[in-house]
C-alpha positions as CSV (number, residue, x, y, z in Angstrom):
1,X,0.0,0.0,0.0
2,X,1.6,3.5,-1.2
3,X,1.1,6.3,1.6
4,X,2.1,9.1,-0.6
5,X,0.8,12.6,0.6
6,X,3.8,13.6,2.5
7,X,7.9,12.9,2.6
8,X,9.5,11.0,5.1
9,X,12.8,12.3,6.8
10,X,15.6,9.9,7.6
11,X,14.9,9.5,10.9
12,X,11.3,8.8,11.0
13,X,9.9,6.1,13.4
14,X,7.4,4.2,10.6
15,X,6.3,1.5,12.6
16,X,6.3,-0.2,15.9
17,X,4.9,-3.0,17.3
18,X,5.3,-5.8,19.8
19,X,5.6,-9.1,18.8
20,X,2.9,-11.9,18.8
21,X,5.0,-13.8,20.2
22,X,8.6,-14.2,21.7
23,X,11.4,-15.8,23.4
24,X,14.2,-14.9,25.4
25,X,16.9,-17.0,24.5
26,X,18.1,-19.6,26.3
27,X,21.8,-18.9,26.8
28,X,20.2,-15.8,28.5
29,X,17.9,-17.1,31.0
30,X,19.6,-16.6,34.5
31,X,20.3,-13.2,33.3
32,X,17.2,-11.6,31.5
33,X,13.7,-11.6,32.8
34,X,12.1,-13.9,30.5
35,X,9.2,-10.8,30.0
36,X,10.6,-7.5,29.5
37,X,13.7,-9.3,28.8
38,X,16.1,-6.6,31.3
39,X,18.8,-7.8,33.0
40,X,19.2,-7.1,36.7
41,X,18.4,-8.9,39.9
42,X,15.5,-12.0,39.2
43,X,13.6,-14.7,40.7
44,X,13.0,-18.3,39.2
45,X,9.8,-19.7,38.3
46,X,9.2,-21.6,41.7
47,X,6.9,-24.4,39.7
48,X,9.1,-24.9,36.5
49,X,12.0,-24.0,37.7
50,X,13.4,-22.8,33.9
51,X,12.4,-19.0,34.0
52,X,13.0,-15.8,35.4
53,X,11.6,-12.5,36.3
54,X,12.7,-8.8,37.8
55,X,9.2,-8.8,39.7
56,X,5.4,-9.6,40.3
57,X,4.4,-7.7,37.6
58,X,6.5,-9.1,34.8
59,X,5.8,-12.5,35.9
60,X,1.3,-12.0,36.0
61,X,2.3,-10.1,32.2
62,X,3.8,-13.4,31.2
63,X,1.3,-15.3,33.0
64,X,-1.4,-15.8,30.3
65,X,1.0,-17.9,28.4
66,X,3.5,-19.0,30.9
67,X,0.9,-20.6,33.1
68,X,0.4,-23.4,29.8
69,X,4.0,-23.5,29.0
70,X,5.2,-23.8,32.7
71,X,3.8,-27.5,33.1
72,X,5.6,-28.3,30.3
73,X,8.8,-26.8,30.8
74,X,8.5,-28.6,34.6
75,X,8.4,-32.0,33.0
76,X,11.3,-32.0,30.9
77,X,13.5,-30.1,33.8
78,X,16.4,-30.0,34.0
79,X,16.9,-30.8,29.7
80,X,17.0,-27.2,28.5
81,X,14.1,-26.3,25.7
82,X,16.1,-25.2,22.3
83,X,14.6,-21.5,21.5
84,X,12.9,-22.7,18.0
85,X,11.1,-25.7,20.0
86,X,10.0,-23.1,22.9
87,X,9.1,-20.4,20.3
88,X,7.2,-23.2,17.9
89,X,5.2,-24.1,21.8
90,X,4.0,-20.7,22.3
91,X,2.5,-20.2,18.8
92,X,1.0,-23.2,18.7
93,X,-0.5,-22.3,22.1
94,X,-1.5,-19.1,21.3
95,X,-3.4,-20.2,18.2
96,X,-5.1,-22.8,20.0
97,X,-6.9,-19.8,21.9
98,X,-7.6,-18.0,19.0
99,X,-4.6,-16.3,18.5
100,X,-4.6,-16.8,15.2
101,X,-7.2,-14.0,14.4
102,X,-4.9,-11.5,16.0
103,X,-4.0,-8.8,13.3
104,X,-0.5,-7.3,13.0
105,X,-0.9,-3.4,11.9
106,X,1.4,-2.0,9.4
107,X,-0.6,1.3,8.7
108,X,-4.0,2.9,9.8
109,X,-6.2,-0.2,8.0
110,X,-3.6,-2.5,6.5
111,X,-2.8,-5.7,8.7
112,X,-1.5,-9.0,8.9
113,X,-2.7,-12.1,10.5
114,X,0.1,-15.3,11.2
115,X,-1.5,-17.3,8.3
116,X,-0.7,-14.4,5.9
117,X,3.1,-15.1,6.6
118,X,5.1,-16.8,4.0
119,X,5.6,-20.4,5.0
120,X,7.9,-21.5,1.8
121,X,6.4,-24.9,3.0
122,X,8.0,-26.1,0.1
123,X,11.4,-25.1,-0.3
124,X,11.5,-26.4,3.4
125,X,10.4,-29.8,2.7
126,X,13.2,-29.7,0.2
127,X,15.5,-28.4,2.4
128,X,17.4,-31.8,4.1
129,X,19.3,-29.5,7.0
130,X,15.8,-27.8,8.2
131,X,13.8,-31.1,7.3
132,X,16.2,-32.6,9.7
133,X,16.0,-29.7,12.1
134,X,12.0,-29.3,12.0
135,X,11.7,-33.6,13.2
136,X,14.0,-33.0,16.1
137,X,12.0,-29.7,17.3
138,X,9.2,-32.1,16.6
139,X,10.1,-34.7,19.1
140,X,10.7,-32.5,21.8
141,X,6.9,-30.9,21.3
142,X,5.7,-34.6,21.0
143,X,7.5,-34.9,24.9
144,X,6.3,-31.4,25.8
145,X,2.4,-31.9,24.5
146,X,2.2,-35.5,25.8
147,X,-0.9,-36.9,25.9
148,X,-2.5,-33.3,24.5
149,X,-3.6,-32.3,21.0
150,X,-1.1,-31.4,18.7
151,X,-1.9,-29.2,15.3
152,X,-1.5,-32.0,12.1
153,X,2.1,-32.1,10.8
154,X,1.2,-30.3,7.9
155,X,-0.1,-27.5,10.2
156,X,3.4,-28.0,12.3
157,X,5.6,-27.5,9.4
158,X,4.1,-24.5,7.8
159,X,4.5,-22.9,11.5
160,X,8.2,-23.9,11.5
161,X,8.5,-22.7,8.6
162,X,6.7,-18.9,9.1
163,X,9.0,-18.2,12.2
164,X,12.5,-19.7,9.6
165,X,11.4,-16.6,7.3
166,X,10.1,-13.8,8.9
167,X,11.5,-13.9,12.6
168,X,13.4,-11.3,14.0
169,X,16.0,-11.3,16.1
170,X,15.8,-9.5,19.6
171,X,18.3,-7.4,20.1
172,X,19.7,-5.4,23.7
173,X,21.3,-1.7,23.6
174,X,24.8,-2.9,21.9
175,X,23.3,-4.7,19.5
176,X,23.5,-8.6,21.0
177,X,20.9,-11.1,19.9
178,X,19.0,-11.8,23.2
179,X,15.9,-13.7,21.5
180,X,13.2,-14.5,18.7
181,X,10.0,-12.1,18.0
182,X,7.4,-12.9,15.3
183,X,6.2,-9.5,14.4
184,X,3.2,-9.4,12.0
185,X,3.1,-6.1,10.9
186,X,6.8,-5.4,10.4
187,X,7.3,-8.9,8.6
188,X,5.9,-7.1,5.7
189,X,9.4,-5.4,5.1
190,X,11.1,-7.0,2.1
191,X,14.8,-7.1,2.6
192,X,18.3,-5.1,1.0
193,X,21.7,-5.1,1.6
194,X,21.6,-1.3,1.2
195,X,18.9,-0.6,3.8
196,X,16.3,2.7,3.7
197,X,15.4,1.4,7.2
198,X,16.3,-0.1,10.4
199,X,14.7,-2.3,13.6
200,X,16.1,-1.3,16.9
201,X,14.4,-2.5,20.0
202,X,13.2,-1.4,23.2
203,X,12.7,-4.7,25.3
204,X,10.4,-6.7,23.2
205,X,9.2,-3.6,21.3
206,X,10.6,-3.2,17.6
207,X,11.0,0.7,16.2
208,X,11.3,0.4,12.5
209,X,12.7,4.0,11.5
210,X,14.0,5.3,8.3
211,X,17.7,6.0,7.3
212,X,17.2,7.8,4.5
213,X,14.8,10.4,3.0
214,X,12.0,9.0,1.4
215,X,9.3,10.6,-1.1
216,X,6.8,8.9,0.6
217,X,5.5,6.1,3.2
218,X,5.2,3.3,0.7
219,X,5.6,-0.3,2.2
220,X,6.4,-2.0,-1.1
221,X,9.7,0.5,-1.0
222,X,10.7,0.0,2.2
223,X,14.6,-1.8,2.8
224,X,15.8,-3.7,6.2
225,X,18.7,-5.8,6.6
226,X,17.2,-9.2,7.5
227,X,21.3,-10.3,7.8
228,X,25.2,-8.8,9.2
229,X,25.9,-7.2,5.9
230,X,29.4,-7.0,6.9
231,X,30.1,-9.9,3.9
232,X,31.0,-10.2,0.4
233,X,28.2,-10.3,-2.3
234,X,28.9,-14.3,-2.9
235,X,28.3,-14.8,1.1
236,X,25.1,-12.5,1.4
237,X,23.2,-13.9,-1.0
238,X,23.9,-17.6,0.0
239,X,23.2,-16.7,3.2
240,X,20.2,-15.0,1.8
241,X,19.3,-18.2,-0.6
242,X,19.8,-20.7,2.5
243,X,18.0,-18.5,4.9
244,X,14.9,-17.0,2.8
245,X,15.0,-18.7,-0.1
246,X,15.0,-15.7,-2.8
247,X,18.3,-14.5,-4.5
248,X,19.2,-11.0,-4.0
249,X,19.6,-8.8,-6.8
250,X,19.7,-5.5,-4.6
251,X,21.9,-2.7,-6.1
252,X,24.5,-3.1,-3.7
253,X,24.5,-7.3,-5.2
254,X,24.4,-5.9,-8.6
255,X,27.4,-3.8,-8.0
256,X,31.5,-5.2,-8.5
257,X,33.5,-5.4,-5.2
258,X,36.3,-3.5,-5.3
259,X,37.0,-4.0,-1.7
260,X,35.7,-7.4,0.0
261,X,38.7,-9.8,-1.1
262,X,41.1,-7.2,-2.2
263,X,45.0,-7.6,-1.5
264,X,47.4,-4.4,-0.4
265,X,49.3,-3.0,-3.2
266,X,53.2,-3.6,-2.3
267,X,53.7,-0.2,-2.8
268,X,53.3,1.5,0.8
269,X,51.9,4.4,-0.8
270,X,49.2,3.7,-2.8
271,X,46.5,2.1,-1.2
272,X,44.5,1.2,-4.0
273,X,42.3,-2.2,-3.5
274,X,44.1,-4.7,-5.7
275,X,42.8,-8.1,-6.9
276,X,45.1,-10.7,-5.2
277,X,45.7,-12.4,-9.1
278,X,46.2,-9.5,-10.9
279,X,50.1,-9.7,-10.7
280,X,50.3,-5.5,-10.8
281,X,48.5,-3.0,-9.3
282,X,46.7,-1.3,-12.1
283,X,46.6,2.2,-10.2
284,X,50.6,2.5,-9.6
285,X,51.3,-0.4,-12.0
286,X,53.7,-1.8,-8.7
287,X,54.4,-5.0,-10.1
288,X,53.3,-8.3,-7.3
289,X,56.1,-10.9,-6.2
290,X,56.2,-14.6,-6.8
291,X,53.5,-16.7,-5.6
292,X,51.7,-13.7,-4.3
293,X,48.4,-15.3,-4.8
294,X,49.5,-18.3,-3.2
295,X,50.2,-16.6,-0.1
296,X,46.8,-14.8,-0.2
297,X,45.1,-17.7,-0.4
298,X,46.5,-19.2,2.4
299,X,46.3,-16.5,4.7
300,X,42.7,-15.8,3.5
301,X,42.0,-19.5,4.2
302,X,43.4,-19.5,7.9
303,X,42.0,-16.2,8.8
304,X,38.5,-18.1,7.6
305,X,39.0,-21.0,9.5
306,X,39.9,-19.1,12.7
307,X,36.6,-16.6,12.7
308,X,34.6,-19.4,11.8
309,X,36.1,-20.9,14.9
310,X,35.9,-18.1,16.7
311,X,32.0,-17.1,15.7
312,X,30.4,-18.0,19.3
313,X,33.6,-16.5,21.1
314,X,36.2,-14.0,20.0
315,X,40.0,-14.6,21.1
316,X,42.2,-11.7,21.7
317,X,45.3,-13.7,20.8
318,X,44.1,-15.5,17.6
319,X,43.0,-12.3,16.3
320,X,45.9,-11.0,17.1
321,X,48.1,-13.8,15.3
322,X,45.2,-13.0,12.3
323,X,45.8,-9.7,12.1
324,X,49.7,-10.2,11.8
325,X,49.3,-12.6,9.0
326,X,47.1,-10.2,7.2
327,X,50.3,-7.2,7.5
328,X,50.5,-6.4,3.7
329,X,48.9,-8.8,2.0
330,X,45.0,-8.2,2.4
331,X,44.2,-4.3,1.8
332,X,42.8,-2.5,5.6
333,X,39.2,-3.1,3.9
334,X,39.1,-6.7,2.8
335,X,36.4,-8.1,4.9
336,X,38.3,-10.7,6.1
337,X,40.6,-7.8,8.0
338,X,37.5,-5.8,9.2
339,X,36.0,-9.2,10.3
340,X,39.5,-9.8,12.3
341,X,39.5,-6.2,13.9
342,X,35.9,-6.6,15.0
343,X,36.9,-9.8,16.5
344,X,39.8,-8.2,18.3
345,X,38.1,-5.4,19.1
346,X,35.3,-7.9,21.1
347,X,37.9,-9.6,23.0
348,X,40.0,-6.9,23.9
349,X,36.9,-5.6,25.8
350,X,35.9,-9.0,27.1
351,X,39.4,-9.0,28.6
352,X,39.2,-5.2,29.6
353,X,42.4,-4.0,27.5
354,X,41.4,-0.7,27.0
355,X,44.1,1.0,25.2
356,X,44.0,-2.3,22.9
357,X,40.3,-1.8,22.1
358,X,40.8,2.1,21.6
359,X,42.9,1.2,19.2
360,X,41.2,-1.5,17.0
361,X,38.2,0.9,16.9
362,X,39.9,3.0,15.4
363,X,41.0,0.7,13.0
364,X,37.7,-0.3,12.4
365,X,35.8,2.7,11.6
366,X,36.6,3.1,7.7
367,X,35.4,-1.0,7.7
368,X,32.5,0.0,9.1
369,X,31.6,3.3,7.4
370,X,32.3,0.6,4.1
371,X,30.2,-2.2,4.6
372,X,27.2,-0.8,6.9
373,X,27.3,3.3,5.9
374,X,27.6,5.9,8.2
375,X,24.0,6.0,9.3
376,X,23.8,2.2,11.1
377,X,23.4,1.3,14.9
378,X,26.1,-0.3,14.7
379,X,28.7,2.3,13.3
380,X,26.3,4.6,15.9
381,X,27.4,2.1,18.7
382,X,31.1,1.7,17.7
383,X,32.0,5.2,17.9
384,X,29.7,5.3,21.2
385,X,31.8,2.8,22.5
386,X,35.1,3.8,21.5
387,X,33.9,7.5,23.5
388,X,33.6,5.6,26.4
389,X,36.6,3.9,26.0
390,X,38.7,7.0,25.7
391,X,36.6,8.6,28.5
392,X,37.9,5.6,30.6
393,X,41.6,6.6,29.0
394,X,41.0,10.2,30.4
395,X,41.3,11.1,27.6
396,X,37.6,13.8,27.2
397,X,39.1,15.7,24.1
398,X,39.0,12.5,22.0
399,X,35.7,10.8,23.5
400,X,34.0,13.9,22.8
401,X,34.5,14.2,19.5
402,X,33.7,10.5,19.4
403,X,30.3,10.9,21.5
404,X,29.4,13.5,18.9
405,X,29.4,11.2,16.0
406,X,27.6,8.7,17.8
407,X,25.0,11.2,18.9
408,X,24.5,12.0,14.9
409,X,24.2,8.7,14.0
410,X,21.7,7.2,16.8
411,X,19.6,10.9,16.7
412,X,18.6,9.2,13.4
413,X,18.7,5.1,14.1
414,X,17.3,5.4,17.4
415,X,16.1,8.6,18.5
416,X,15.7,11.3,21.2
417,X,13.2,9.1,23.5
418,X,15.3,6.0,23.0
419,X,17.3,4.5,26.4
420,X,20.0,3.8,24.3
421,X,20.6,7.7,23.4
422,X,18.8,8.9,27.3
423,X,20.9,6.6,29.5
424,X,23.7,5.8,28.0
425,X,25.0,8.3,25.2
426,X,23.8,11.2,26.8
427,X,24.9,10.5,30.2
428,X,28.4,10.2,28.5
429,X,28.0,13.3,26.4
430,X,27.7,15.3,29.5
431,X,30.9,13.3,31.1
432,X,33.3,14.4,28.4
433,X,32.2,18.1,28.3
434,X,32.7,18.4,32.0
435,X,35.9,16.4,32.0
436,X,37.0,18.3,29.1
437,X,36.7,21.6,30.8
């Protein structure tokens, strides 16, 4: 539906909604309340035993479904519920109760109910890996529903297959997946690798607001990211294909990559992005060694098998050994490098090695301006991290100036009334002026 009387300004909250239903996610659950999904001091379910909450009120919000799940999740205690298995439980108990009639708003009359969700119920029949996935979330609900009426399989697998395609991920304040949402309304945002728009959350809530100027509020137009974009073309859309099923022909796709596997010219002075086979350089003509291809390869191999070893949990010192390998043979924005700096720069926070983490967000900036444009959360939350860092450093000069370009980033991202910009950027803000004095 085209909403075209008036122009939208990057920074526009379009939509916001909360979800029709959610988890937190399990590697979370001592440390989240399981409703509004803050951390802080909790209390466990006292029946199941599995959950948690910050207090009476977030546990009788949770109730209405909780108090059907919590038998269930009491039976098979101590085993821990996978989150697709627990997610799959409360739709299917929430369209037992008519839940299924619920509509999703997108705009002032438009909706969407959970049967208008695409269920690619065929591409996942096809699919061996989630064919394989779907039968051992459906042994688990054949334990957890024991006994109890269970929708047919038919029914099963076109749910499974609804929350594989248009689930979001919950994110907190820095951007870390703490859960699942089905949202009906926002699920009718098509995907791009060069986004118009962006989901932030607040708790549960998702705040879909623009990036860019638009002409007008038209939902066929509107761009998220359903993936990290920070990936060459060839990974995004296979990513894309496995995931979604569609092949992405964004313009972003359509365009050549200069930068995502490029080698460092050998000239120290020209940093032109070079293609590792080339043999020259074809903006100073510096001529490539022997085997220089051969040595890319390799190192572009082992810095692939480390990250993908390192994807659950970054280590300082094997990004570290990484990085060295990388030392002028892939250019400062091959994606392999930026994926190595972001790596280092998680552990050296993790380990609390400040001036180390100052420095690899610096070094990380111009990746992330590249690959995720200046106006992202996450280029919004790098610089507001690398202000606190330098505010820890004493050093209020540089963290201001940092703070500031966070500020102009998450104004637009996140906005004004957001707790991400009211409790943390702006506390910080006022920090480095006063220290700066």
């Amino acid at each position: 539906m085209s909403e075209c009387e008036n122009s939208i300004r990057k920074g526009t909250t379009i939509l916001t909604a909360k979800p029709f239903a959610y988890i937190l996610s399990s590697k979370c659950k001592t440390d989240r309340c399981d409703y509004c999904l803050e951390s802080g001091k909790l209390s466990k379910c006292s029946a199941c035993q599995y959950v948690y909450y910050c207090n009476r009120s977030c546990q009788q919000g949770a109730w209405s479904i909780h108090k059907t799940e919590c038998a269930k999740l009491k039976k098979v205690f101590p085993k821990i519920v996978p989150d697709m298995t627990r997610l799959m439980t409360r739709i299917i108990i929430k369209l037992s109760r008519g839940g299924g009639e619920e509509p999703g708003y997108y705009s002032e009359r438009s909706f969407r109910k959970f049967k208008d969700l695409m269920s690619h119920y065929s591409d996942i029949k096809k699919d061996e890996k989630r064919m394989e996935h779907f039968m051992c979330v459906q042994r688990i609900l054949n334990e957890l529903f024991e006994n109890e009426p269970m929708p047919s399989n038919v029914e099963l697998i076109a749910t499974y297959g609804r929350i594989c395609i248009n689930s979001f991920n919950i994110f907190d304040l820095d951007m870390n997946s703490i859960g699942v949402g089905i949202y009906l309304g926002p699920s009718i945002i098509d995907h791009s690798c060069m986004p118009n728009a962006v989901a932030t959350f607040e708790g549960s809530t998702i705040i879909i607001r623009t990036i860019q100027d638009l002409p007008c509020l038209d939902w066929s137009q509107i761009r998220i990211s359903y993936i990290d974009v920070l990936k060459a073309t060839k990974d995004r859309r296979t990513e894309l294909q496995s995931s979604y099923y569609f092949w992405c022909n964004c313009k972003r796709c359509e365009q050549p990559e200069l930068t995502t596997g490029a080698a460092m010219c050998h000239n120290k002075s020209c940093m032109h992005p070079c293609s590792p086979d080339a043999g020259t350089c074809e903006h100073c003509q510096t001529q490539f060694p022997d085997k220089f291809q051969e040595t890319f390869n390799e190192i572009s191999e082992f810095t692939a098998y480390h990250l993908q070893s390192m994807k659950d949990m970054a280590y300082l010192d094997v990004s570290k050994v990484c990085l060295k390998k990388q030392e002028g043979v892939l250019h400062p924005l091959n994606v392999q490098h930026v994926q190595t700096l972001q790596s280092a720069f998680d552990s050296s926070i993790s380990l609390e090695h400040w001036e180390e983490a100052e420095s690899y967000a610096k070094r990380l900036i111009n990746g992330y301006l590249t690959y995720y444009g200046e106006i992202h959360p996450l280029t919004g939350i790098l610089y507001l991290m690398m202000g606190k860092i330098q505010l820890y450093l004493e050093k209020p000069i540089q963290a201001l100036e940092a703070l500031k370009r966070a500020k102009s980033v998450l104004m637009i991202t996140h906005g004004e009334k957001h707790t991400l910009v009211r409790e943390k950027l702006k506390p910080l803000l006022h920090q480095a002026v006063m220290e700066g004095l």
